[in-house]
N, CA, C and O atoms as a Tripos MOL2 file, in Angstrom:
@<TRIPOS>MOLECULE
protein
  280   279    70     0     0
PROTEIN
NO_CHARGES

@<TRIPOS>ATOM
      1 N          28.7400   27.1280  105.7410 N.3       1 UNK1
      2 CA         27.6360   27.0830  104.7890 C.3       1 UNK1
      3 C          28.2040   26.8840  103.3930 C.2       1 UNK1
      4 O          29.1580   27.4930  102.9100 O.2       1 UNK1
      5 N          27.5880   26.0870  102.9120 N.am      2 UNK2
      6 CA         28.6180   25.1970  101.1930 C.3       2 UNK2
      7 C          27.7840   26.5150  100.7990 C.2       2 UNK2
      8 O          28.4650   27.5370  100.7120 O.2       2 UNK2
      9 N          26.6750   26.6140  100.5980 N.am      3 UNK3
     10 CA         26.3950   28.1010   99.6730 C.3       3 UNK3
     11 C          27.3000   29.4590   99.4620 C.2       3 UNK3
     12 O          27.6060   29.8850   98.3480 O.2       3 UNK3
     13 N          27.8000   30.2620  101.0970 N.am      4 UNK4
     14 CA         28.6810   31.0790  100.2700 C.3       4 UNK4
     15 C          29.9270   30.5440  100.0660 C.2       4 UNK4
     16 O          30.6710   31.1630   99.3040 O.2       4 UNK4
     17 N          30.3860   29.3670  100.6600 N.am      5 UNK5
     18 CA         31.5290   28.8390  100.2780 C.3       5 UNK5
     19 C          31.1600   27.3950   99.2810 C.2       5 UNK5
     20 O          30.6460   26.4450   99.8730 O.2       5 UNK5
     21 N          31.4180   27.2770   97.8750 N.am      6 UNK6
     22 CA         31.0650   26.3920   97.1560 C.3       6 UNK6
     23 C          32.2950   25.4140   97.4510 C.2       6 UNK6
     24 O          32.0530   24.2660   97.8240 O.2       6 UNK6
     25 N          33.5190   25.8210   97.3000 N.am      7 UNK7
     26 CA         34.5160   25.2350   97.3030 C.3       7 UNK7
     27 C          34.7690   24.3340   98.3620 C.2       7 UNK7
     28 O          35.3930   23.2940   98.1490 O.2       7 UNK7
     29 N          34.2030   24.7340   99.8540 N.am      8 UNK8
     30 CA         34.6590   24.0250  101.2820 C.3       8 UNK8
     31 C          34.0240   22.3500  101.2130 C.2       8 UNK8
     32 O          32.8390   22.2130  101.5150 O.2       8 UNK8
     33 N          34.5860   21.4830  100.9360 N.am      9 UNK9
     34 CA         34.2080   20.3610  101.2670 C.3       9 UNK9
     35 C          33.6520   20.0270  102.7170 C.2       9 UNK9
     36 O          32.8230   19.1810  103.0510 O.2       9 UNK9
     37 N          34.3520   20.9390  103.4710 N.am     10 UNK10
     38 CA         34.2630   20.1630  105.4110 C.3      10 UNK10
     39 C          35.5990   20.7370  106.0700 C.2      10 UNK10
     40 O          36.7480   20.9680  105.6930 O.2      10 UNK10
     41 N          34.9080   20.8430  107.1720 N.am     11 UNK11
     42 CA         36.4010   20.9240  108.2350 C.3      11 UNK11
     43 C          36.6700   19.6050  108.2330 C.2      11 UNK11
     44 O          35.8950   18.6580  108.1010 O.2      11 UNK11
     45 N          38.4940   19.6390  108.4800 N.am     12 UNK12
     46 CA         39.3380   19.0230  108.6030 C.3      12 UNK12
     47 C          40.0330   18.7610  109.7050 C.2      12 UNK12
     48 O          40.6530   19.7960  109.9470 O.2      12 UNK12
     49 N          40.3400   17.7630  110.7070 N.am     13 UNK13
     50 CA         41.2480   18.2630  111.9090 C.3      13 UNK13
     51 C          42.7670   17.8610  111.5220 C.2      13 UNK13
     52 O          43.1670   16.8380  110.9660 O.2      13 UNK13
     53 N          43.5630   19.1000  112.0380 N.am     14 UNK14
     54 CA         45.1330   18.9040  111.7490 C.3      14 UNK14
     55 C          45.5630   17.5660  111.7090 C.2      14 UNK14
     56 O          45.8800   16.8390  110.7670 O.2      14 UNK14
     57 N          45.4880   17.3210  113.4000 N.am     15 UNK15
     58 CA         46.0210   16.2950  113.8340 C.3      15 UNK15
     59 C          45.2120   15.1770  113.4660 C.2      15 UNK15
     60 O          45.7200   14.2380  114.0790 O.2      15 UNK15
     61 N          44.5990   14.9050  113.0530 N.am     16 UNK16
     62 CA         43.8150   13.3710  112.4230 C.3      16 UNK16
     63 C          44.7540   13.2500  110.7510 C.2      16 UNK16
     64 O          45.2280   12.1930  110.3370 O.2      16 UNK16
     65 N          44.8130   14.1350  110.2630 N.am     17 UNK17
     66 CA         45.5680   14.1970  108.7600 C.3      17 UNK17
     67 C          46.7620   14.1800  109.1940 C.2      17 UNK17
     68 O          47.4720   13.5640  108.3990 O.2      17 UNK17
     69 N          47.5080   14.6820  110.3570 N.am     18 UNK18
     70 CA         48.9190   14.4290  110.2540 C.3      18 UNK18
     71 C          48.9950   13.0640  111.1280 C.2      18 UNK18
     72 O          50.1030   12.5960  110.8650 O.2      18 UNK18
     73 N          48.4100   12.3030  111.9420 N.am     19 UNK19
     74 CA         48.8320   11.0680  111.8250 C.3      19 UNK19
     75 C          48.4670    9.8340  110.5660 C.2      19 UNK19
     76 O          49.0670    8.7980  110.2790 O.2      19 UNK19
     77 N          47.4310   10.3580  110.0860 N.am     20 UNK20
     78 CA         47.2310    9.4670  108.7400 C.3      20 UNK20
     79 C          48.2420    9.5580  107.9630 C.2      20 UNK20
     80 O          48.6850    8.5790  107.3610 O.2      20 UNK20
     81 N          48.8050   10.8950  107.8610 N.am     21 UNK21
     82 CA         49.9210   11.3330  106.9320 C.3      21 UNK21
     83 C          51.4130   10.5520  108.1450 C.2      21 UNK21
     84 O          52.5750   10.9520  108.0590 O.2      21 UNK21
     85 N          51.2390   10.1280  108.5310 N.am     22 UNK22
     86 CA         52.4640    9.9610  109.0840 C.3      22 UNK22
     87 C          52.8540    8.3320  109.1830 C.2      22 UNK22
     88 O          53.9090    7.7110  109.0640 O.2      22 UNK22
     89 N          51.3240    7.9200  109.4920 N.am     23 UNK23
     90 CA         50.9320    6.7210  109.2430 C.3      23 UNK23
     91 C          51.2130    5.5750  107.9320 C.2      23 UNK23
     92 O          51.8850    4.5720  107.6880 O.2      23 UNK23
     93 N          50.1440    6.5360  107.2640 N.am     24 UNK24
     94 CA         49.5080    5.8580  106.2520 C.3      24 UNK24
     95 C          49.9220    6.4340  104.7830 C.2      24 UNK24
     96 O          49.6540    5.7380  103.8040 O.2      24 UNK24
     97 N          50.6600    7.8690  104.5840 N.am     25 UNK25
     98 CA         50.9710    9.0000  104.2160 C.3      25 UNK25
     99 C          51.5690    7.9940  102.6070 C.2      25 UNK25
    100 O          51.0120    8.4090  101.5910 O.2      25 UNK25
    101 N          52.5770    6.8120  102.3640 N.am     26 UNK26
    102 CA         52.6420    6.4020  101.1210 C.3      26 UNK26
    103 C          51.5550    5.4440  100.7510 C.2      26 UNK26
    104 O          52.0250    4.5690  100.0240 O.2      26 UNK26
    105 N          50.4960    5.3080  100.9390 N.am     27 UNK27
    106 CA         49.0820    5.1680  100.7530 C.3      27 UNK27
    107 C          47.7130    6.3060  100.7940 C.2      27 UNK27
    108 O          46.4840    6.2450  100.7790 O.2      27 UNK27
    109 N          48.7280    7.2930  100.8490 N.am     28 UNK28
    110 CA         47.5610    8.4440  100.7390 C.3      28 UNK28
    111 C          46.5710    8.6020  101.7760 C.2      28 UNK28
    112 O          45.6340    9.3870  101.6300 O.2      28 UNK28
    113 N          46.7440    7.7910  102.9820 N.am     29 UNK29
    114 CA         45.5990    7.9890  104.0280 C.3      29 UNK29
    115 C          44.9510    9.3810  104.5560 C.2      29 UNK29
    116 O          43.8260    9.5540  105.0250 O.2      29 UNK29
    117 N          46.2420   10.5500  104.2920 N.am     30 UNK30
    118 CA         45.2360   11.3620  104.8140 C.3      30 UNK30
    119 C          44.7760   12.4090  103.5060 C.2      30 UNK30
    120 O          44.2130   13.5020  103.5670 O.2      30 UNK30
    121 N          45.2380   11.6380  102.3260 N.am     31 UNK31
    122 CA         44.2100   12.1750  100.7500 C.3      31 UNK31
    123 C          43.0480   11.8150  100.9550 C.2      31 UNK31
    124 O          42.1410   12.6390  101.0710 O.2      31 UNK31
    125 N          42.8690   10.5860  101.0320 N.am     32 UNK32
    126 CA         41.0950   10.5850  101.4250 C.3      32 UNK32
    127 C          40.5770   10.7640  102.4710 C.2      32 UNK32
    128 O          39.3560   10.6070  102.4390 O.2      32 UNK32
    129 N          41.1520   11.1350  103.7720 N.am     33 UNK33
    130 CA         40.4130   12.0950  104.7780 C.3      33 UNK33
    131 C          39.8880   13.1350  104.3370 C.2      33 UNK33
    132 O          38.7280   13.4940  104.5440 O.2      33 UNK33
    133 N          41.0250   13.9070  103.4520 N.am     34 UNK34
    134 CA         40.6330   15.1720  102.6500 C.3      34 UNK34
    135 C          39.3740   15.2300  101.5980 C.2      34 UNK34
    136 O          38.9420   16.3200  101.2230 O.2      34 UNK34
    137 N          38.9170   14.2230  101.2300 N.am     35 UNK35
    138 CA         37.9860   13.7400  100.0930 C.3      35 UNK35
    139 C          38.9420   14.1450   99.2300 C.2      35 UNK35
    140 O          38.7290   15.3570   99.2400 O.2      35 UNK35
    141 N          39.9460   13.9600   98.4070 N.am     36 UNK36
    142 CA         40.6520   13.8030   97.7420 C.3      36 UNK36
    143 C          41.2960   12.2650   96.8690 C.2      36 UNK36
    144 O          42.4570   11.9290   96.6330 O.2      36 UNK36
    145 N          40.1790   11.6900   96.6020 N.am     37 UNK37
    146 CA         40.8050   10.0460   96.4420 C.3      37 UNK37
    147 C          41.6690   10.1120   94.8590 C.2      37 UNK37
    148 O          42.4520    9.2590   94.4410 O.2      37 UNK37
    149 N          41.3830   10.9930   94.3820 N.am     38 UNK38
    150 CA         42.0230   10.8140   93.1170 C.3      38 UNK38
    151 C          43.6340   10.9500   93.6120 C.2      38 UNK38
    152 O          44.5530   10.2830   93.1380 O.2      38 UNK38
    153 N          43.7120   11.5670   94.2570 N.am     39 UNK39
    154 CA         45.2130   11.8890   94.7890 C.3      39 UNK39
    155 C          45.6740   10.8430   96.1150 C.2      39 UNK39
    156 O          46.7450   10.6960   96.7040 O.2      39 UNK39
    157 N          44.6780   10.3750   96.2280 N.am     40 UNK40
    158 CA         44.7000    9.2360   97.0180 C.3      40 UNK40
    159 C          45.6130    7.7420   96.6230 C.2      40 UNK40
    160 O          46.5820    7.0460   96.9250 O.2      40 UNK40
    161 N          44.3690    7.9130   95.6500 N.am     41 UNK41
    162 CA         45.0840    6.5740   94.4870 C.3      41 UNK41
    163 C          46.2640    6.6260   94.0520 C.2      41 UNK41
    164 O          46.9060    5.5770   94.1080 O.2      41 UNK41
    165 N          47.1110    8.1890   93.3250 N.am     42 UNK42
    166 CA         47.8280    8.3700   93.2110 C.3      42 UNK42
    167 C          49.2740    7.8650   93.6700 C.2      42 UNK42
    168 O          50.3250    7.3730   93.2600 O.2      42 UNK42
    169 N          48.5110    8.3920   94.9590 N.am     43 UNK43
    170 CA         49.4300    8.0670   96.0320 C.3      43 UNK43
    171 C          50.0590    5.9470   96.5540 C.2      43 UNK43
    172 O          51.0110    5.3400   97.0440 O.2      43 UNK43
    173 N          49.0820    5.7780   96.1450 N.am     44 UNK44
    174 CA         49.0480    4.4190   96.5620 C.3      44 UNK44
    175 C          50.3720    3.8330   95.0880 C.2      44 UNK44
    176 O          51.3000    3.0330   95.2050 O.2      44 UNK44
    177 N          50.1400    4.2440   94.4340 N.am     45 UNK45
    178 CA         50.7180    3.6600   92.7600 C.3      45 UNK45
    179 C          52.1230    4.3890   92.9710 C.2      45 UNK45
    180 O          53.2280    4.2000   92.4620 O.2      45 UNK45
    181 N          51.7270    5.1480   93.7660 N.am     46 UNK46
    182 CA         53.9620    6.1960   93.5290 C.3      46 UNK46
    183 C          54.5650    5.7670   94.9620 C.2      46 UNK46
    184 O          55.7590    5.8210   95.2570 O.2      46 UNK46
    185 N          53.7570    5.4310   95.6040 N.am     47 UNK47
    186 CA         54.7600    5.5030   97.2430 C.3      47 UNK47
    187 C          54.4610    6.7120   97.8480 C.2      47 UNK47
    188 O          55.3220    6.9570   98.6930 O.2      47 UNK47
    189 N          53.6550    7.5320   97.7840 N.am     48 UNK48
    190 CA         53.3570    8.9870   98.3200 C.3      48 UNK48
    191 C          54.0420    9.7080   97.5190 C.2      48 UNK48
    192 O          54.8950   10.3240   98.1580 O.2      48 UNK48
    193 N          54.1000   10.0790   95.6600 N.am     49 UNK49
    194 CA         54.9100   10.5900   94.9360 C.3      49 UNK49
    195 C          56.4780    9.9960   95.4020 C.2      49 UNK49
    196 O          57.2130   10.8770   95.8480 O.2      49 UNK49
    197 N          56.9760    8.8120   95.3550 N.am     50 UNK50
    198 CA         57.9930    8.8900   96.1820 C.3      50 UNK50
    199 C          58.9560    8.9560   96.9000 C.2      50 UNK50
    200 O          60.1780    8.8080   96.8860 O.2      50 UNK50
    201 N          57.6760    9.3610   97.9060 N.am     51 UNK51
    202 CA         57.9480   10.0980   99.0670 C.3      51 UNK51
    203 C          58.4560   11.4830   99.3360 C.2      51 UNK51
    204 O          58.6400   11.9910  100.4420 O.2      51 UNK51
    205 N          58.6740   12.0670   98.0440 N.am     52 UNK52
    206 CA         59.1910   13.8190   98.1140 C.3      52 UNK52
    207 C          57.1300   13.9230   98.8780 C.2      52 UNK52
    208 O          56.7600   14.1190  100.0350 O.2      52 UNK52
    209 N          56.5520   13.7600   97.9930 N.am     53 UNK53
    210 CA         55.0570   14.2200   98.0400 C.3      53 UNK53
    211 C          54.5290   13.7630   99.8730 C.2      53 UNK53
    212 O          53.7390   14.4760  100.4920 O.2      53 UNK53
    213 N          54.8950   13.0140  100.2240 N.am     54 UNK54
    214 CA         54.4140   12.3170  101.4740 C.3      54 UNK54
    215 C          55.2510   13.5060  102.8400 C.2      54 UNK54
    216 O          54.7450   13.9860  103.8550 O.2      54 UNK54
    217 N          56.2930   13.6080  102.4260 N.am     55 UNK55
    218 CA         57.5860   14.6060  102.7780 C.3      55 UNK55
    219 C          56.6820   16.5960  103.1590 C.2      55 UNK55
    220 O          56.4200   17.5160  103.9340 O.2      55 UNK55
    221 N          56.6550   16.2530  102.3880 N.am     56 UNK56
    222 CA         55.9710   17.9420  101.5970 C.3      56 UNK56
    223 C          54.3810   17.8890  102.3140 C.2      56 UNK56
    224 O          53.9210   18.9140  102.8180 O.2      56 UNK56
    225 N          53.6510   16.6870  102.3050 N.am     57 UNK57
    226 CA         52.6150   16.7350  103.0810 C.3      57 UNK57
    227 C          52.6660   17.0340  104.3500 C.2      57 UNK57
    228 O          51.8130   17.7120  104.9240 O.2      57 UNK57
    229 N          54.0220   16.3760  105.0590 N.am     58 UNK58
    230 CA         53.8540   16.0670  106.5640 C.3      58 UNK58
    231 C          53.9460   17.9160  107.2860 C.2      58 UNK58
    232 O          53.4100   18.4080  108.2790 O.2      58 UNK58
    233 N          54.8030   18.4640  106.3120 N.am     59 UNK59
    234 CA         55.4480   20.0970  106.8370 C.3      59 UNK59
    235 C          54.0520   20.5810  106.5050 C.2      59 UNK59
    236 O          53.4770   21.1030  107.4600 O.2      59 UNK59
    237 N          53.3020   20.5220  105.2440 N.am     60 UNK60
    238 CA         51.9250   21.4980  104.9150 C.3      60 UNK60
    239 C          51.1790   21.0110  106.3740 C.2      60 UNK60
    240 O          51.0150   21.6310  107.4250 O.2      60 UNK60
    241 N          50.9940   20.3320  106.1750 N.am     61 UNK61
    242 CA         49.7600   19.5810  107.9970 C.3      61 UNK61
    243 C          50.2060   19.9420  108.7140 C.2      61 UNK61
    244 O          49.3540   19.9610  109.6020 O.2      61 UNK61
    245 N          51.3970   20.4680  109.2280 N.am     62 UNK62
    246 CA         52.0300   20.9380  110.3010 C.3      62 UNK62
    247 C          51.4420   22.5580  110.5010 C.2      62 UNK62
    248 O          50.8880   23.1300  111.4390 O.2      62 UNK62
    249 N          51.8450   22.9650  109.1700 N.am     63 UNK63
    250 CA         51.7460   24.5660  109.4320 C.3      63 UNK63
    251 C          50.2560   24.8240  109.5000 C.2      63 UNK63
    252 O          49.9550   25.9960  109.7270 O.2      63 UNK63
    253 N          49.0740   23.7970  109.3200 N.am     64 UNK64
    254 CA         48.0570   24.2940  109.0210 C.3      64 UNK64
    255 C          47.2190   24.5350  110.0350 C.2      64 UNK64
    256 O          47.2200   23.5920  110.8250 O.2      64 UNK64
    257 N          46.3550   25.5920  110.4030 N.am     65 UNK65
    258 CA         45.5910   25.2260  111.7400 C.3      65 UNK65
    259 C          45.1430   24.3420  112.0400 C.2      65 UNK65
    260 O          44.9020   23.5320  111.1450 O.2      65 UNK65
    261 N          44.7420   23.9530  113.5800 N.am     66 UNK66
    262 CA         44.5340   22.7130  114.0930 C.3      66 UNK66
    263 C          42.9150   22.2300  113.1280 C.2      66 UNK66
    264 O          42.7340   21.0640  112.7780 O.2      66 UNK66
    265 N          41.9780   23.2610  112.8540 N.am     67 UNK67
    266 CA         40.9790   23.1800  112.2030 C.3      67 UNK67
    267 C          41.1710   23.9210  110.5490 C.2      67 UNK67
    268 O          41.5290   25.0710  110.2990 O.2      67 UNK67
    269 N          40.8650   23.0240  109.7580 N.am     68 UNK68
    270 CA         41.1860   23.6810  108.1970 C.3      68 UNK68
    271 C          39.8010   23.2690  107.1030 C.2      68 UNK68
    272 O          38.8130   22.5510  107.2560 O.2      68 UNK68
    273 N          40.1230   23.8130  106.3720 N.am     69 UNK69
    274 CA         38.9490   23.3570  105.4340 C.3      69 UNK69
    275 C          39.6580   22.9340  103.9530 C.2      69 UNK69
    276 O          40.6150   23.5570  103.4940 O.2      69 UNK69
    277 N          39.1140   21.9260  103.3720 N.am     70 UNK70
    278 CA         39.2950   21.3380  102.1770 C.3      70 UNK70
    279 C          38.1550   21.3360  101.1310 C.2      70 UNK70
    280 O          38.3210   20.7970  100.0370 O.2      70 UNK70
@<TRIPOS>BOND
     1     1     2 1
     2     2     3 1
     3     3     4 2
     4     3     5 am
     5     5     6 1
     6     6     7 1
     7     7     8 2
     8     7     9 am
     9     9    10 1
    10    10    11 1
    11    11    12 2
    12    11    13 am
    13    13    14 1
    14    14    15 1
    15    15    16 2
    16    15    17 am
    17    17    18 1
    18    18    19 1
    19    19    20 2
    20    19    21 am
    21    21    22 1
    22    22    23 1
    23    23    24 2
    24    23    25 am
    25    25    26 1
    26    26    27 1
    27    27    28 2
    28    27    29 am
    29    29    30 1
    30    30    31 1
    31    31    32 2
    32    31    33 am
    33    33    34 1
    34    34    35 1
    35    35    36 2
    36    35    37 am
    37    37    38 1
    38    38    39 1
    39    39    40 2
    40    39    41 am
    41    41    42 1
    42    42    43 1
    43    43    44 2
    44    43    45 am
    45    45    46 1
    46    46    47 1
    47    47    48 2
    48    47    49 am
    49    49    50 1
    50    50    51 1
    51    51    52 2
    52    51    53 am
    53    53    54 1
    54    54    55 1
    55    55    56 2
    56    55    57 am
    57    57    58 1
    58    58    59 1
    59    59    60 2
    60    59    61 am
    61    61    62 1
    62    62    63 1
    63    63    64 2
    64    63    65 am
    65    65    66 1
    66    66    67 1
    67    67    68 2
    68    67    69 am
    69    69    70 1
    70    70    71 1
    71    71    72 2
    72    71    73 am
    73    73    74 1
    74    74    75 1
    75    75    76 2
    76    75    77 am
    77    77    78 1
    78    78    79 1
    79    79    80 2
    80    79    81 am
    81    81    82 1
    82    82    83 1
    83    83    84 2
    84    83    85 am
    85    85    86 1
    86    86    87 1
    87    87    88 2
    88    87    89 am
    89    89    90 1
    90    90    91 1
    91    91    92 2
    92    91    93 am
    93    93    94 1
    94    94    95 1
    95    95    96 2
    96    95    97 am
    97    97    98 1
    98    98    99 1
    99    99   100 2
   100    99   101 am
   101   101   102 1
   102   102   103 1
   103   103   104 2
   104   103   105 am
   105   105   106 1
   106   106   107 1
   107   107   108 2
   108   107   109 am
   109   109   110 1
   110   110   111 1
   111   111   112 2
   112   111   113 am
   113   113   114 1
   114   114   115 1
   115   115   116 2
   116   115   117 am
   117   117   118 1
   118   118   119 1
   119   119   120 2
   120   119   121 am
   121   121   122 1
   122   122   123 1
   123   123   124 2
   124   123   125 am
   125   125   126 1
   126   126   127 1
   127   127   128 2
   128   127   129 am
   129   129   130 1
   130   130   131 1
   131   131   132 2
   132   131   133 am
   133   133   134 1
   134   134   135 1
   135   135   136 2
   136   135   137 am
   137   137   138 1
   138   138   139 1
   139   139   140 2
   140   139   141 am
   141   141   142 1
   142   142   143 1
   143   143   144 2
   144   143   145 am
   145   145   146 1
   146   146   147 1
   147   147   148 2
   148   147   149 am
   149   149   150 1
   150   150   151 1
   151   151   152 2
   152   151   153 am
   153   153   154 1
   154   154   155 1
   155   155   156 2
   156   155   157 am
   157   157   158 1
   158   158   159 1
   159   159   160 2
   160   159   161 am
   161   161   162 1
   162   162   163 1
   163   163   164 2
   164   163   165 am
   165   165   166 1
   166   166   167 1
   167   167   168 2
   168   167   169 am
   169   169   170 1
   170   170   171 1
   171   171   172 2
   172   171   173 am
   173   173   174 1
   174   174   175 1
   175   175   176 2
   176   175   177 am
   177   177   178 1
   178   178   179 1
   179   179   180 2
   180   179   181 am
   181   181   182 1
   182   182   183 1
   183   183   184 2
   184   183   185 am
   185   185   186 1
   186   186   187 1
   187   187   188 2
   188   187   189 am
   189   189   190 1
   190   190   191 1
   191   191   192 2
   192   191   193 am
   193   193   194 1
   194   194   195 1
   195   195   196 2
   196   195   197 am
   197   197   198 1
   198   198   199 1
   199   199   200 2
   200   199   201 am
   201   201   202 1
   202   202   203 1
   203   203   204 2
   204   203   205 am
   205   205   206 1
   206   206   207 1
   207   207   208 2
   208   207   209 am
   209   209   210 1
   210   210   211 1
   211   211   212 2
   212   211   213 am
   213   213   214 1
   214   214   215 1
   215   215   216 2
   216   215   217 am
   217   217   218 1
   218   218   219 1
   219   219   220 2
   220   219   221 am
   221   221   222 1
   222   222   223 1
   223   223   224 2
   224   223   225 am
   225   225   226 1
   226   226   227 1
   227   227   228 2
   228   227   229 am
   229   229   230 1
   230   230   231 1
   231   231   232 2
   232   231   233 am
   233   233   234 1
   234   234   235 1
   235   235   236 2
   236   235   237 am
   237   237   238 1
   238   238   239 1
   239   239   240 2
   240   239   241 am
   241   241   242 1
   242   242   243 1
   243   243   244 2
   244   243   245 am
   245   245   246 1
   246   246   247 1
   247   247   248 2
   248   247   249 am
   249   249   250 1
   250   250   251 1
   251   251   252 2
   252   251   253 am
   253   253   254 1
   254   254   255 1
   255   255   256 2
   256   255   257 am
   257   257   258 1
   258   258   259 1
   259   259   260 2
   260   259   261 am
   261   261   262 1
   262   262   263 1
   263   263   264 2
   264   263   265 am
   265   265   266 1
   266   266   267 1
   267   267   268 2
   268   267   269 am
   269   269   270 1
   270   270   271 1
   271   271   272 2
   272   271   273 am
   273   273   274 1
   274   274   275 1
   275   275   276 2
   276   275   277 am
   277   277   278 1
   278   278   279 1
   279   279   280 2
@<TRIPOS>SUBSTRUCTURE
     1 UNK1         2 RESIDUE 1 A UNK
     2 UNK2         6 RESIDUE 1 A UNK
     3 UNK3        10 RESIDUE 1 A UNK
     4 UNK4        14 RESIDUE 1 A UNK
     5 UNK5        18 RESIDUE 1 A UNK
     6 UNK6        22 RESIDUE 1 A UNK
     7 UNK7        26 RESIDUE 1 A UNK
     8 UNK8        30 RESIDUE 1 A UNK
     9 UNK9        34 RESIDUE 1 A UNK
    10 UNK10       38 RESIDUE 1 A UNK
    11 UNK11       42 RESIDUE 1 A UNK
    12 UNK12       46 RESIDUE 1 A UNK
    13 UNK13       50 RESIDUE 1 A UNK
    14 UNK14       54 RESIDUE 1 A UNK
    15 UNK15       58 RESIDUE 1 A UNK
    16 UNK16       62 RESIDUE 1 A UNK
    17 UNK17       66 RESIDUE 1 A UNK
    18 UNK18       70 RESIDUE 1 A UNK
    19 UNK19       74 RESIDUE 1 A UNK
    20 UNK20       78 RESIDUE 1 A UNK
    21 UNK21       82 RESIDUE 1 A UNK
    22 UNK22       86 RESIDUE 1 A UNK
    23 UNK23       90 RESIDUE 1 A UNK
    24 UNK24       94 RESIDUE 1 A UNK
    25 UNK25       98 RESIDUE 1 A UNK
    26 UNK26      102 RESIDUE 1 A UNK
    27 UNK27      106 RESIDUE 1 A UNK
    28 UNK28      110 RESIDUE 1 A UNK
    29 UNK29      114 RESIDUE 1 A UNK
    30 UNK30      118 RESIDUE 1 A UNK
    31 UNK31      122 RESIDUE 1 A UNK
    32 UNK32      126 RESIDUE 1 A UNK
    33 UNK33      130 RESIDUE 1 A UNK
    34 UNK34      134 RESIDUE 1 A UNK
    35 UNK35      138 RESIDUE 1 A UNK
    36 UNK36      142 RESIDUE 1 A UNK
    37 UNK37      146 RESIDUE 1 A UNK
    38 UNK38      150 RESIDUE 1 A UNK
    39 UNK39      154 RESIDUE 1 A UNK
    40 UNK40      158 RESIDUE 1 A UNK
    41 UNK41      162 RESIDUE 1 A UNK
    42 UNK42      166 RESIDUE 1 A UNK
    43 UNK43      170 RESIDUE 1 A UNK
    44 UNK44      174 RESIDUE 1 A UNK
    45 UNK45      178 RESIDUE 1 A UNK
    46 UNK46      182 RESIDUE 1 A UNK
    47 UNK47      186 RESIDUE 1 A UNK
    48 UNK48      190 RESIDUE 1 A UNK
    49 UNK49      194 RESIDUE 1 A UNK
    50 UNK50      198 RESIDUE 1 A UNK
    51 UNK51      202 RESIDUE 1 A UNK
    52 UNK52      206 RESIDUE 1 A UNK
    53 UNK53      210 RESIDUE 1 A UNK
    54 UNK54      214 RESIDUE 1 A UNK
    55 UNK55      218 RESIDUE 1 A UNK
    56 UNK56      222 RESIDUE 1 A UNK
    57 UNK57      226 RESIDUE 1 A UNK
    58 UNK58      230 RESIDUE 1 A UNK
    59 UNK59      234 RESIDUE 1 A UNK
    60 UNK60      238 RESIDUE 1 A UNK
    61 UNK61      242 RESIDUE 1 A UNK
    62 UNK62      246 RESIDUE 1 A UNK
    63 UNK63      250 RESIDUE 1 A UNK
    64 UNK64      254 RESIDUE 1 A UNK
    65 UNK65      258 RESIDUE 1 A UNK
    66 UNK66      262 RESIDUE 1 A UNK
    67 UNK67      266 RESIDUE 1 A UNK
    68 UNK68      270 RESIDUE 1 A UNK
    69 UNK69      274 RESIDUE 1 A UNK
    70 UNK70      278 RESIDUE 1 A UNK
């Protein structure tokens, strides 16, 4: 419920963000799964920060439950 949670955009599934991220990850593919496009774009203009940032994504998606919220 976005009411008591303002912040939750949506569930997320792990594994859909870690193959985008694995994929697509210096294009930011799984930033805008996240609704995150600003960091998306970002991503597209650095190489995935790059690639420390694309790096650092793949371990966060890993540790995160299979279901997460953004």
């Amino acid at each position: 419920n976005s009411r008591v949670h303002p912040h939750i955009h949506g569930e997320k599934n792990k594994w859909i963000a870690f193959a985008l991220c694995l994929f697509l990850g210096a294009l930011g593919g799984h930033k805008f799964y996240e609704g995150k496009a600003g960091l998306g774009v970002l991503y597209i203009f650095t190489g995935g920060l790059f690639g420390i940032g694309w790096l650092v994504d793949i371990i966060a998606i890993l540790c995160k439950r299979n279901t997460y919220y953004v």
